[in-house]
C-alpha positions as CSV (number, residue, x, y, z in Angstrom):
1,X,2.3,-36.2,-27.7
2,X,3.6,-39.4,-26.4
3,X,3.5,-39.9,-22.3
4,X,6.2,-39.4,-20.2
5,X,7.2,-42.7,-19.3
6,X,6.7,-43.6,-15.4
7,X,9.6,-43.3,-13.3
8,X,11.3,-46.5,-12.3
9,X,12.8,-47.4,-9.1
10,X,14.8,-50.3,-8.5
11,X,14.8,-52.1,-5.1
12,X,18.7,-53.3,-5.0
13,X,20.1,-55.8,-2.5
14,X,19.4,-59.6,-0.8
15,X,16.4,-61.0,1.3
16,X,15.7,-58.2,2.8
17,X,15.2,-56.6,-0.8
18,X,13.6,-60.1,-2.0
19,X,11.3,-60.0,1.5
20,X,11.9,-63.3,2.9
21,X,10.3,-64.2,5.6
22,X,10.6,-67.4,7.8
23,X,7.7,-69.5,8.2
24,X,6.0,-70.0,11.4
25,X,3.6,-72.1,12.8
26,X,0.9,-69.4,12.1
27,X,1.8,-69.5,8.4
28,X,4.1,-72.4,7.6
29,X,4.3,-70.9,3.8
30,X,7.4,-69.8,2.8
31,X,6.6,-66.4,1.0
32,X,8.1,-63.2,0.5
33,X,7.0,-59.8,1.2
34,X,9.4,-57.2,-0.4
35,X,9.0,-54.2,0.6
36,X,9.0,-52.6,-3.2
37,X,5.4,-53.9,-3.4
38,X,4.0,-51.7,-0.3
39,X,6.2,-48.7,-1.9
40,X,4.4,-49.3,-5.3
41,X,1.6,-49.2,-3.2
42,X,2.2,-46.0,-1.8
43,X,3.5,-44.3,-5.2
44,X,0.4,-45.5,-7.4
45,X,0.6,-44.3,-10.8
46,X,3.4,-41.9,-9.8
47,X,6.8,-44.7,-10.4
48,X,7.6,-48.2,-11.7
49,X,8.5,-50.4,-9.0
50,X,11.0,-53.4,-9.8
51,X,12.3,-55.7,-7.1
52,X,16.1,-57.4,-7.8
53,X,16.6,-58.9,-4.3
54,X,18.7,-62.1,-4.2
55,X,18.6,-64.7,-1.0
56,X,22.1,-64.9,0.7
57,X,23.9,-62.7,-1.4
58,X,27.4,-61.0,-0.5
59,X,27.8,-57.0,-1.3
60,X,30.6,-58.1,-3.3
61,X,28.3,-60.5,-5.8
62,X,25.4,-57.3,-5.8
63,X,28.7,-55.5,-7.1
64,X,29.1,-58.4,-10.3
65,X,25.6,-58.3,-10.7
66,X,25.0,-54.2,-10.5
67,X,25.5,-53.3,-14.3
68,X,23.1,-56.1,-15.7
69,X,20.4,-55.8,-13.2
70,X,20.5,-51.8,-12.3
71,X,22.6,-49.7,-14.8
72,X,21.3,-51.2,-17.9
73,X,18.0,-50.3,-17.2
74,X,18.5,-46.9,-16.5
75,X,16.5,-46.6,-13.5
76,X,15.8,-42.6,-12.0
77,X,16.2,-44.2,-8.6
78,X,18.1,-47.3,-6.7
79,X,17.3,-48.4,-3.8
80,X,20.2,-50.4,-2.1
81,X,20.3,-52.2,0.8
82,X,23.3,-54.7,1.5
83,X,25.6,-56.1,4.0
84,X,23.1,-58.1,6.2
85,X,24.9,-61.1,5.0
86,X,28.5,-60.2,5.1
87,X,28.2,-59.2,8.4
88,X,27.1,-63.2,9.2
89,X,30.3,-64.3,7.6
90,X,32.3,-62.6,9.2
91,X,33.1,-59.8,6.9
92,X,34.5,-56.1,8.0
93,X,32.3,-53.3,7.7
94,X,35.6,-51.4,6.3
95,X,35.5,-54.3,3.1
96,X,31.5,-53.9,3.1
97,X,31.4,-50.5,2.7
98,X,33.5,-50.5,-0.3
99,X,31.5,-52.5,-2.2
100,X,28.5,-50.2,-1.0
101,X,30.1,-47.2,-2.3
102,X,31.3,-48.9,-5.5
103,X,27.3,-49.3,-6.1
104,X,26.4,-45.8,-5.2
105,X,29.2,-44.2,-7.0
106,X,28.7,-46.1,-9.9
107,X,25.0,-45.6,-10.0
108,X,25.6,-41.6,-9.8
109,X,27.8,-41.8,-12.6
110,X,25.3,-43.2,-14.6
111,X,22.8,-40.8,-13.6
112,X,20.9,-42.6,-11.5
113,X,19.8,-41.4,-7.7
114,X,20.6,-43.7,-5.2
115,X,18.7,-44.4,-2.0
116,X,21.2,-46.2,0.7
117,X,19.2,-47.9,3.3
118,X,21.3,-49.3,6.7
119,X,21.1,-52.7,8.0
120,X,18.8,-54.1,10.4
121,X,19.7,-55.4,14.1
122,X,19.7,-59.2,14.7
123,X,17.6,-60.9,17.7
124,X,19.9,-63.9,19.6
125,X,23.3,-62.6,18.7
126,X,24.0,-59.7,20.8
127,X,27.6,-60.0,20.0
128,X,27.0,-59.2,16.2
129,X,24.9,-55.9,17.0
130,X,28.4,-53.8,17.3
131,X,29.3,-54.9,14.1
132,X,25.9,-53.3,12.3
133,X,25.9,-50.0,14.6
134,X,29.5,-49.6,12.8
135,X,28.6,-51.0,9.2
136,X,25.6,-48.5,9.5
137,X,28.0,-45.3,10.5
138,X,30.2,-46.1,7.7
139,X,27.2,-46.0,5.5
140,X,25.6,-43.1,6.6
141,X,28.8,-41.6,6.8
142,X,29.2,-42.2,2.9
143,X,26.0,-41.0,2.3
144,X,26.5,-37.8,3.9
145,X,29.4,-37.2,2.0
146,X,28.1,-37.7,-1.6
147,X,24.7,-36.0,-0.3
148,X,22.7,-39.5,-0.7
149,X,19.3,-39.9,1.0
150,X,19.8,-42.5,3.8
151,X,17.2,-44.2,5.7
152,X,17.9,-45.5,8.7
153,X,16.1,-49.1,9.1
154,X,18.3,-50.3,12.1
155,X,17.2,-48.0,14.5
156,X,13.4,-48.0,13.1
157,X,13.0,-51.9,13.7
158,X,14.9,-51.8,16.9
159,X,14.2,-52.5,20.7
160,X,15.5,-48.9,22.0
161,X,17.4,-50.6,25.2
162,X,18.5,-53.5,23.9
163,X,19.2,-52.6,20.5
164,X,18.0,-56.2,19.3
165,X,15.3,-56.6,15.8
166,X,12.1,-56.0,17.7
167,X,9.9,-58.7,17.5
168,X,7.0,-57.0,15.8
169,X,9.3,-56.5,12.8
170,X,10.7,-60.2,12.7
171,X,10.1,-63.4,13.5
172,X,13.2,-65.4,13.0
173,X,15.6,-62.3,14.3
174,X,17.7,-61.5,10.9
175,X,14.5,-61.7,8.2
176,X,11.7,-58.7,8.2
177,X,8.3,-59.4,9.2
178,X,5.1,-58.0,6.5
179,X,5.1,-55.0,9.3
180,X,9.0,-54.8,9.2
181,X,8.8,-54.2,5.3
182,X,5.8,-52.2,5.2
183,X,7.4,-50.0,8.0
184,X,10.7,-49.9,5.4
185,X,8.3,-48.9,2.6
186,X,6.7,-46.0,4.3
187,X,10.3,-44.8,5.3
188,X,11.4,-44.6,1.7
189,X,7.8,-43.0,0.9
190,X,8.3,-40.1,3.2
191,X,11.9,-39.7,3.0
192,X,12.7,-39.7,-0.1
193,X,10.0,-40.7,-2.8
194,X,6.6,-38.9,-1.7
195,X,7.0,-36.1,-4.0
196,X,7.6,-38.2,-7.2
């Protein structure tokens, strides 16, 4: 008898899916880090792991691109995380969250599970951090009411006064550091994928 095939997971969104990270005098390398690689790390033998992350895309181009680079490959899981850039143009969470839901609800009527993860904070633009905190209630609001596991990045990488992106997580203030994704892995892990 044939094996069951492994389980595949697709990591779904922009940079922050891609794992950009700025370089710095320390490491003056661009390179990416997503944080798909530390989850496959954690899962083993136990899921497929692909990473579909996109620098500087818009929610509403991760809607265009969803069929081809999710549906298609009829993933068990996606993992989606979107809106980080929308939010820098100038964007309203009420238009962002549409195209968020449009993803989840078309992923569930193809079958496959869905994973919503919120946006980060931002370091040296106080004035945008209102915007996320209400982006990230719409989305866990949605999530809530189609019973979709949420994970809630923004207030695990963020200063608990200020509500800034704590430095240990980033080093340009809008991009993850290796210890910002690796933290967003082990979310995912134990929230929603360590009994794969």
């Amino acid at each position: 008898m044939p094996a069951r095939p492994l389980p595949l997971i697709i990591c779904f969104g922009d940079s922050l899916t891609a794992g950009f990270q700025s370089p710095t005098a320390e490491s003056a390398d661009y390179q990416e880090t997503p944080y798909g690689r530390f989850l496959a790390e954690r899962l083993g033998d136990r899921a497929r792991v692909q990473i579909s992350g996109v620098c500087g895309e818009l929610t509403a181009e991760m809607v265009e691109r969803f069929d081809r680079d999710v549906v298609r490959h009829r993933p068990a899981w996606v993992v989606l995380l979107g809106g980080s850039n929308d939010l820098g143009w100038n964007l309203q969470p009420a238009e962002i969250i549409r195209n968020l839901t449009a993803m989840y609800e078309r992923a569930v009527k193809a079958g496959i599970r869905v994973a919503a993860v919120t946006v980060p904070s931002i370091r040296g633009f106080d004035d945008h951090i209102a915007r996320r905190h209400d982006l990230n209630t719409l989305i866990a609001d949605a999530c809530a009411h189609r019973n979709l596991p949420c994970v809630d990045l923004f207030t695990a990488t963020a200063e608990p006064d200020t509500h800034r992106l704590a430095a240990p997580y980033s080093n340009d203030g809008l991009h993850l550091t290796t210890a910002g994704y690796d933290l967003l892995a082990r979310l995912l892990y134990e929230q929603v994928f360590k009994d794969l």
